[in-house]
Wavefront OBJ file of the C-alpha trace (Angstrom):
o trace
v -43.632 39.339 -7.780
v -40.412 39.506 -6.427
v -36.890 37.777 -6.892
v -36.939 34.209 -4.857
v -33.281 34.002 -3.982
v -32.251 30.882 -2.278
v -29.803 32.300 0.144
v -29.868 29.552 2.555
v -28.065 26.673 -0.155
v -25.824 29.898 -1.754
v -24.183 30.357 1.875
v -23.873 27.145 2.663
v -22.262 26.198 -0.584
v -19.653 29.308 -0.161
v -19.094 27.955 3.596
v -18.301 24.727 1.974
v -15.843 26.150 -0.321
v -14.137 28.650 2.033
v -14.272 25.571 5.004
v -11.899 23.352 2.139
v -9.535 26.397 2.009
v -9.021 26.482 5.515
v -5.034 27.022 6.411
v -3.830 28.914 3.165
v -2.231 31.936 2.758
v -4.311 35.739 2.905
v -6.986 36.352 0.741
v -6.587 32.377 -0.439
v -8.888 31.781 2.692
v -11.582 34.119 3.091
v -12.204 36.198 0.604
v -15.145 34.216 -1.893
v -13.755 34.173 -5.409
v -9.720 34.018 -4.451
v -10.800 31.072 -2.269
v -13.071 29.198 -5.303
v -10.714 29.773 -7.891
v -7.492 28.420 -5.523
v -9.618 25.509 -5.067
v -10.654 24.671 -8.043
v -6.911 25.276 -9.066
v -5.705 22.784 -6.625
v -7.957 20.115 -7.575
v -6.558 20.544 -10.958
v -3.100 20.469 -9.231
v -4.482 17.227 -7.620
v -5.552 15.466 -10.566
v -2.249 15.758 -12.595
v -0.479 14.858 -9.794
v -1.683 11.573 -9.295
v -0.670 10.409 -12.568
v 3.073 12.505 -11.797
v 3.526 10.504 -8.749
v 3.680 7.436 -10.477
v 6.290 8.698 -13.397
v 8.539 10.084 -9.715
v 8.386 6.730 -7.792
v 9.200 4.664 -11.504
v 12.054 7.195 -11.528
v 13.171 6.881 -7.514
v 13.026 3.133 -8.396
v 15.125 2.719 -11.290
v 17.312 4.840 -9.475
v 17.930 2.897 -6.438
v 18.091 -0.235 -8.951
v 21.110 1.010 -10.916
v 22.885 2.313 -7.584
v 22.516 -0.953 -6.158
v 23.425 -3.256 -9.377
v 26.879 -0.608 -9.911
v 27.444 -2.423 -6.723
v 27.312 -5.746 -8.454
v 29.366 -4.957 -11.056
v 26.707 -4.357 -14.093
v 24.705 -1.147 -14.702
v 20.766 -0.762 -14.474
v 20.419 -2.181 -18.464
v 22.931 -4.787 -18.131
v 20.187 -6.061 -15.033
v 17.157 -5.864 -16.469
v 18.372 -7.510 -19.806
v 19.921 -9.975 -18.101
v 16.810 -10.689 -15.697
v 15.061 -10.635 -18.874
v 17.080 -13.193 -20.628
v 16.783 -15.132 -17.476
v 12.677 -15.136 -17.455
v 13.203 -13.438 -13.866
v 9.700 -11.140 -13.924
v 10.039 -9.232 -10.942
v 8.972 -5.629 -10.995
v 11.151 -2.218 -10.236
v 9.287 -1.533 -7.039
v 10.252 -4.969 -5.165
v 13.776 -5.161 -7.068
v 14.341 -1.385 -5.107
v 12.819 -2.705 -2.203
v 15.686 -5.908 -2.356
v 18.276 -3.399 -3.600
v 17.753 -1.099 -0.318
v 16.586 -3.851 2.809
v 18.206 -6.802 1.136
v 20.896 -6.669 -0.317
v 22.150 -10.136 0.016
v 18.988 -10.927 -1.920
v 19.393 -8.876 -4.867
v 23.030 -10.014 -5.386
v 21.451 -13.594 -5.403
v 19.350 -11.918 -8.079
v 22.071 -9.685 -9.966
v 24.053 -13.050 -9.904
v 21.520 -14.547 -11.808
v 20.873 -12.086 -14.091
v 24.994 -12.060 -14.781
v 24.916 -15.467 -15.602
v 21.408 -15.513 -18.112
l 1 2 3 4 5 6 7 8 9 10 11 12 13 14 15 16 17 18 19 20 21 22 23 24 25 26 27 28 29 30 31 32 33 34 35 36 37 38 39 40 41 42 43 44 45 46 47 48 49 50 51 52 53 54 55 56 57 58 59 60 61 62 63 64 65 66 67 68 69 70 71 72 73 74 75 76 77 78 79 80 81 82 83 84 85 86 87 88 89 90 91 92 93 94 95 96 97 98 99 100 101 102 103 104 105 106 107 108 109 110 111 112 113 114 115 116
């Protein structure tokens, strides 16, 4: 009896695959195992990443923070002890968002946190 090959879902699942790498570079594109294995390769890119964008926007936060409280007079620690001490829980994302769009607000807030 012969081989029963199921060509039909095997191109269709390599059309998937080489349809997903559509716009890289070369061989990345259209040739069948360059294409799986650069896929495959950036989902793992894509999975790490997600957790690495958090640990860059924490960073870009505390950043924009310290630049903001040198302003004020006090360094990054010197705030968040101080808004600590103070029982102030606001988090680093909306304390950069006051430091950048608002700053009359976050010297309200860097006064208090002076004064705790």
């Amino acid at each position: 009896m012969p081989r029963s090959v199921n060509h039909v879902a095997s191109r269709a699942r390599r059309k998937k695959i080489l349809g997903l790498t559509r716009g890289y570079f070369g061989a990345r594109k259209n040739v069948w195992t360059v294409a799986k294995n650069t896929w495959e390769k950036g989902l793992t890119y894509a999975f790490r990443d997600r957790r690495n964008k958090k640990r860059s926007f924490r960073a870009l936060w505390i950043q924009r923070i310290n630049a903001g409280a040198r302003l004020e007079g006090m360094s990054y620690s010197q705030l968040m002890g101080g808004l600590h001490k103070a029982g102030i829980e606001i988090n680093r994302k909306v304390l950069a968002d006051l430091a950048m769009n608002h700053p009359e607000a976050f010297k309200a807030v860097c006064q208090k946190a002076k004064n705790a």
